[in-house]
C-alpha positions as CSV (number, residue, x, y, z in Angstrom):
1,X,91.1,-34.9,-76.1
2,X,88.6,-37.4,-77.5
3,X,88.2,-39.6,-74.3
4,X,85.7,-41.4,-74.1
5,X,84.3,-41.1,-78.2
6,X,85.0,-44.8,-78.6
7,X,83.2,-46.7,-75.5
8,X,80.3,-47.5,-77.1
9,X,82.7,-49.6,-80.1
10,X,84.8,-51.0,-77.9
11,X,82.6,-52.0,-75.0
12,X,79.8,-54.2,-74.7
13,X,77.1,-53.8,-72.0
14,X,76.8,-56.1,-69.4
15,X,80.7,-56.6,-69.2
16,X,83.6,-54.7,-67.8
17,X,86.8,-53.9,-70.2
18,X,90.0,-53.5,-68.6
19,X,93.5,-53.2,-70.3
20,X,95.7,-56.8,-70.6
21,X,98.6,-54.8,-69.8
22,X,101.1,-58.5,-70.7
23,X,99.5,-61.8,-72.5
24,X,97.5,-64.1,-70.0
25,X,99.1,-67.5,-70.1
26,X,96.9,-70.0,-72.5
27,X,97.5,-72.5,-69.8
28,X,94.9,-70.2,-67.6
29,X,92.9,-69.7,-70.2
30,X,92.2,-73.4,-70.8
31,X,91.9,-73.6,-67.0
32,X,89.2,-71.2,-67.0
33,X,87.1,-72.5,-69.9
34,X,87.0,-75.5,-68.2
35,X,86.2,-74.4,-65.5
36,X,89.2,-75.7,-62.9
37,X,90.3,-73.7,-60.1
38,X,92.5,-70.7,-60.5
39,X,96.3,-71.8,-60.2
40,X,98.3,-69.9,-58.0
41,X,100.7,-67.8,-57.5
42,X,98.6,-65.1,-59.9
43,X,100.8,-63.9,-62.3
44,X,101.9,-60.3,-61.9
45,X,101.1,-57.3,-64.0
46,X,98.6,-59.1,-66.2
47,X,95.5,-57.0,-65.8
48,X,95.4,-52.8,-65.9
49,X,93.6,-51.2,-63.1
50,X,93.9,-47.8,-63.6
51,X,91.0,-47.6,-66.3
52,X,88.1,-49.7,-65.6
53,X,84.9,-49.5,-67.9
54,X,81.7,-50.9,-67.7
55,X,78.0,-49.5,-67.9
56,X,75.8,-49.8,-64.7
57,X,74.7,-53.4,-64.5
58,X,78.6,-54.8,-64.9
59,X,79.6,-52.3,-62.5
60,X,77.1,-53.4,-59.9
61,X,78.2,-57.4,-60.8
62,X,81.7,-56.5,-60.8
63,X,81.6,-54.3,-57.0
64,X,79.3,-57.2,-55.4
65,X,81.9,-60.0,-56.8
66,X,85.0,-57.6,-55.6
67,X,83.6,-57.7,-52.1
68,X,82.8,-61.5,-52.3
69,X,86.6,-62.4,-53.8
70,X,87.9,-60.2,-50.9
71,X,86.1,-62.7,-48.4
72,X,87.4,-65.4,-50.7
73,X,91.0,-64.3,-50.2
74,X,91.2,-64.2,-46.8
75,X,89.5,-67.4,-46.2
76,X,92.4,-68.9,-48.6
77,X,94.9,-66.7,-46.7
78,X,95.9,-65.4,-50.2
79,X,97.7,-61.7,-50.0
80,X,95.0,-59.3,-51.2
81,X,96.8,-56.0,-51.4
82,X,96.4,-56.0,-55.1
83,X,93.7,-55.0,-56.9
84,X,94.3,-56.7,-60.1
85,X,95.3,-59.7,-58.2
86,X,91.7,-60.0,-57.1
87,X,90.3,-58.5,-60.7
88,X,92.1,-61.8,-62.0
89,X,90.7,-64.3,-59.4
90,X,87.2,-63.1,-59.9
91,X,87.6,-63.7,-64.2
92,X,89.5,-66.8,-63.4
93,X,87.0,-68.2,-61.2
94,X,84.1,-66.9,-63.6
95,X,82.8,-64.8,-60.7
96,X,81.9,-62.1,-63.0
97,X,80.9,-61.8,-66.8
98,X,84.3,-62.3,-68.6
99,X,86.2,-59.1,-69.0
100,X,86.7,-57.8,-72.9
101,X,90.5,-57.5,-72.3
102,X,92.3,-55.1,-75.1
103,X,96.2,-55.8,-75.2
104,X,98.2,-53.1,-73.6
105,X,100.4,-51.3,-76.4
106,X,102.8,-48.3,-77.0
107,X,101.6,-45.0,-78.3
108,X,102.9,-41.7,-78.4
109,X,106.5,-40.3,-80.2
110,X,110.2,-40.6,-79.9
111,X,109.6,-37.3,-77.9
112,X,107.3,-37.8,-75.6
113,X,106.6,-41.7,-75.1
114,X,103.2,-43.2,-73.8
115,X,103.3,-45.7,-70.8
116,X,102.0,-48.9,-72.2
117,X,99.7,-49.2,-68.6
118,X,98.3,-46.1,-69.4
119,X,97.3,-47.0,-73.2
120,X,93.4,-47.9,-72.5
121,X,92.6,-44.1,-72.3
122,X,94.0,-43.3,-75.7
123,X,92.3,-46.5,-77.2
124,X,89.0,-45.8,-75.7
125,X,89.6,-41.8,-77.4
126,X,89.8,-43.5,-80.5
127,X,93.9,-42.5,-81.1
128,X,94.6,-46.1,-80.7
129,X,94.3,-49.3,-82.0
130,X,92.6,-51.7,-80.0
131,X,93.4,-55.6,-80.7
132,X,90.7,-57.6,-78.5
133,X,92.1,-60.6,-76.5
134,X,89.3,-62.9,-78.3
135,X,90.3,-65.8,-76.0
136,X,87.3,-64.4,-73.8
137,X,85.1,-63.6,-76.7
138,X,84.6,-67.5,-77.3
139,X,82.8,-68.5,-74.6
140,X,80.7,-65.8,-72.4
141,X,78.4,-66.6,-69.5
């Protein structure tokens, strides 16, 4: 009931925020701020994209880049059939401003359980802690 009251705390602008829904492996992480290639295969279930925020600037990097890493993909004859896959790529690759990544947690009661995936929403209301994946804080483009 008090989606969206806490954007503006947990988002920056300029940068899209998407839920971490399991840890991102420190070895890609090193990758990444040195800038090697992305290592595949991409993990699976790493990044949540069923909640997606950003204001307009890292909406219009972020679309551009999508389209670009789509190109990417096929020229690599990587599968592309999902979205987070390609999310991943384009932070791995530093394609796009990093993400601010908020770890994925439980909420809800014994009674009626939250789905982890689907945590971002209640965070973003304010009914959840957020813990920031600072990794990406460190360094920023």
């Amino acid at each position: 009931m008090t989606f969206p009251c806490d954007v503006e705390r947990l988002c920056v602008p300029g940068r899209m925020t998407l839920l971490e829904l399991n840890p991102i492996p420190d070895s890609y992480v090193q990758n990444w701020i040195e800038g090697k290639p992305m290592e595949i295969p991409i993990p699976e279930n790493l990044l949540g994209g069923g909640c997606l925020v950003g204001d307009a600037d890292a909406w219009l990097e972020f679309g551009e880049q999508y389209k670009d890493m789509l190109k990417e993909f096929a020229l690599r004859g990587w599968f592309a059939g999902n979205e987070t896959s390609i999310y991943f790529a384009m932070l791995m690759e530093k394609k796009v401003s990093p993400y601010r990544l908020f770890y994925a947690r439980p909420f809800g009661d014994l009674q009626i359980p939250g789905i982890e995936w689907m945590s971002f929403p209640v965070m973003l209301g304010g009914n959840l802690d957020a813990e920031l994946d600072v990794r990406f804080e460190e360094i920023t483009t």
